[in-house]
C-alpha positions in Angstrom: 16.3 13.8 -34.3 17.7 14.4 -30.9 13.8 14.5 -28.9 13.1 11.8 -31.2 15.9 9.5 -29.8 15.1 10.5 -26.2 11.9 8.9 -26.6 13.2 5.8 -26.0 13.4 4.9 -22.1 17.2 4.7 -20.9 18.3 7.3 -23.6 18.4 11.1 -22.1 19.0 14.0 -24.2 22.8 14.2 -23.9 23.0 10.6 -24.7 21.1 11.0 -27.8 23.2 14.2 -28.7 26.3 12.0 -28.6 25.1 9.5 -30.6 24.8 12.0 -33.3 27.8 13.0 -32.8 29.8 9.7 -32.7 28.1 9.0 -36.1 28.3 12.4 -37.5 24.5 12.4 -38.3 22.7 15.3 -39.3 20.8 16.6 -36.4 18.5 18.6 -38.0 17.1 14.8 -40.2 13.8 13.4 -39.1 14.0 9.5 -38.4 12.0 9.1 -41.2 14.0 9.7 -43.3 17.1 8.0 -41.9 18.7 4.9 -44.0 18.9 1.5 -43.3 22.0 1.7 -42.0 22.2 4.4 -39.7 19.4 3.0 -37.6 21.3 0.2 -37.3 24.2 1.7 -36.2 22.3 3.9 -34.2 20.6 0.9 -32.5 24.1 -1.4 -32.4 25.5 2.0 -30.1 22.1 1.6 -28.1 22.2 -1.7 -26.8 26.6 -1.6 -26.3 27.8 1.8 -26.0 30.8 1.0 -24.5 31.7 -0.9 -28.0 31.4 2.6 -29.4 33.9 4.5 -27.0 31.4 6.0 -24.5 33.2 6.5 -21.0 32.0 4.4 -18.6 30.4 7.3 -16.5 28.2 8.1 -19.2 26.2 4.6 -18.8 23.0 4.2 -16.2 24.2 0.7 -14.7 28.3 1.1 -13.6 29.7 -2.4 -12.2 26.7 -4.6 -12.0 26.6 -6.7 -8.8 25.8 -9.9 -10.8 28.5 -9.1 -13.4 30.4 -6.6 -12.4 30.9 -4.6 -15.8 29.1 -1.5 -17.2 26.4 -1.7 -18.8 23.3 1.1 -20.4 20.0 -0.4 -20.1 17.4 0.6 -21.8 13.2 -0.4 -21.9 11.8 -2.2 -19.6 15.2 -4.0 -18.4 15.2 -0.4 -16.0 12.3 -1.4 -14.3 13.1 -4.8 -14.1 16.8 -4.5 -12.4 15.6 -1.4 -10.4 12.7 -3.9 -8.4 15.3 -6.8 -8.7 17.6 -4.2 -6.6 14.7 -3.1 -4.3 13.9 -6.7 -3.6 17.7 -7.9 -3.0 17.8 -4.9 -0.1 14.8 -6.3 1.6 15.6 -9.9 1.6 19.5 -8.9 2.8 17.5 -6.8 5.5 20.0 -3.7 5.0 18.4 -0.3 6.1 17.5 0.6 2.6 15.9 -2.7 2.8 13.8 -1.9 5.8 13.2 2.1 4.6 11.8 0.5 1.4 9.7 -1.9 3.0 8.1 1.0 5.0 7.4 3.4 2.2 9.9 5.4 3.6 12.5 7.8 2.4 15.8 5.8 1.1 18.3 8.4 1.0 18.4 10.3 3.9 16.0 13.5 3.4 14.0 14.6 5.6 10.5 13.1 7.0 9.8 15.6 9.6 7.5 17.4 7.8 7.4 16.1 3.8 6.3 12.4 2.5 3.4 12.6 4.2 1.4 11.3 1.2 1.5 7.7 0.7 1.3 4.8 2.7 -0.1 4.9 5.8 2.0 4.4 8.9 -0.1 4.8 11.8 -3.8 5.0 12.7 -6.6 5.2 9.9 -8.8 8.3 10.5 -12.4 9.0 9.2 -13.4 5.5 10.4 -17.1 4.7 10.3 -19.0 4.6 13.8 -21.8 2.5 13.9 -24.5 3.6 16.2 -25.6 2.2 19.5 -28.1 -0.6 19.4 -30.6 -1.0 22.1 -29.8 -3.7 24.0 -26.2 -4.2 22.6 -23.4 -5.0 24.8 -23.1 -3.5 28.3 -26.9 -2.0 28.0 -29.5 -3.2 29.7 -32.3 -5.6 28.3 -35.3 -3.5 26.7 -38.2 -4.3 28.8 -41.5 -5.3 27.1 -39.8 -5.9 23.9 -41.0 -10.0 23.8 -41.3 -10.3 20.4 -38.0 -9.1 19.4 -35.4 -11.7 19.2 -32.7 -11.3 22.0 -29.8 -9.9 21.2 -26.4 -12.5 20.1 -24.6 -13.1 23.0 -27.2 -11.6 25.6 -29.5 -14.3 27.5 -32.9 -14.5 26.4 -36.5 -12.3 28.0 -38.7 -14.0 30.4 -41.2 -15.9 28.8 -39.2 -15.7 25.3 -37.7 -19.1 24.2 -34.0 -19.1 23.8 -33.3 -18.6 20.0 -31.9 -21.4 18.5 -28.2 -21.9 17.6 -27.4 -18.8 19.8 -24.0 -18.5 20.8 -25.3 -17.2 24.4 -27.9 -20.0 24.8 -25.4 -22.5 25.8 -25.6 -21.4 29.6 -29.8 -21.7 29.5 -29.7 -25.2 28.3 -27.1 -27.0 30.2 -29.4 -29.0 33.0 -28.7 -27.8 36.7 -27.4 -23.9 35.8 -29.7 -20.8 36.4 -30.3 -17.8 33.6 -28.3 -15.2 35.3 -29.9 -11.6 35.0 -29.0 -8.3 35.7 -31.1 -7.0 39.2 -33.8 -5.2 38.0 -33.8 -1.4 39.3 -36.8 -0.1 40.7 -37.5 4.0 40.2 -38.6 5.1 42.9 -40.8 8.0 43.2 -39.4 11.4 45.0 -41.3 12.1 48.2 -44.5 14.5 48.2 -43.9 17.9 49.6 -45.3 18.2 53.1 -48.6 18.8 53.2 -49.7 22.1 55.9 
């Protein structure tokens, strides 16, 4: 009887122990075979216990902001005031407020070396490298490679047409303005040993 009450979200085991009590119920009855009117007086004690002579430090919600009395809530009305709470603490910007909107610890343990699973605060790691392309930024053209298409953002080959609707062609076309290139480097060759 008892586990079967506590099945019900709101109402632990000593709750559902006094409840028995308070209506001097059989503990040892299934719920099946309760009658009619011991659910409902079992369900009357539920939803207003303090009707029923339950102190007020045995209820789950003591003086309610909006209303200021105690109250037990049960279902999903836990859920419901809990992120109605959360959300009042951000929007009043209170440090709870601000630890809750971090993923933080609220109330005051320790972060040094636990609640490290979570949200992440800080920088990402196993991040994807792409590899480097040939003839990407900062490298120098590829030379004999005329039929590729030039790279976006990097000025057309000699002799290959500027590709059109490239965002780096606008220099190239405007009348009066030269393609500026990179100097090409010249290898020179290392100097023959001396001949005797």
């Amino acid at each position: 009887m008892v586990i079967g009450l506590t099945q019900i979200k709101g109402v632990g085991y000593m709750f559902a122990n006094s409840i028995i009590n308070n209506l001097k119920i059989n503990s040892e009855l299934r719920i099946g075979n309760l009658s009619n009117e011991q659910i409902k007086s079992i369900e009357n004690i539920i939803q207003s216990p303090s009707s029923s002579n339950f102190p007020s430090w045995f209820l789950n919600r003591r003086k309610d902001i909006e209303t200021g009395e105690d109250k037990h809530l049960i279902t999903s009305d836990i859920d419901f005031t809990v992120r109605n709470d959360v959300e009042r603490e951000k929007t009043a910007g209170s440090w709870r407020g601000y630890r809750h909107m971090f993923g933080l610890k609220v109330r005051g343990q320790r972060t040094r070396c636990t609640g490290r699973k979570g949200g992440a605060v800080g920088v990402a790691k196993g991040g994807r490298v792409l590899p480097a392309q040939a003839g990407g930024a900062g490298a120098p053209a590829a030379e004999g490679a005329e039929g590729a298409p030039a790279a976006e953002g990097a000025p057309a080959a000699e002799g290959a047409p500027a590709a059109e609707g490239a965002k780096g062609s606008t220099a190239a076309t405007k009348p009066g303005t030269e393609n500026k290139q990179a100097p090409k480097t010249e290898k020179k060759e290392a100097p023959d040993a001396k001949k005797t």
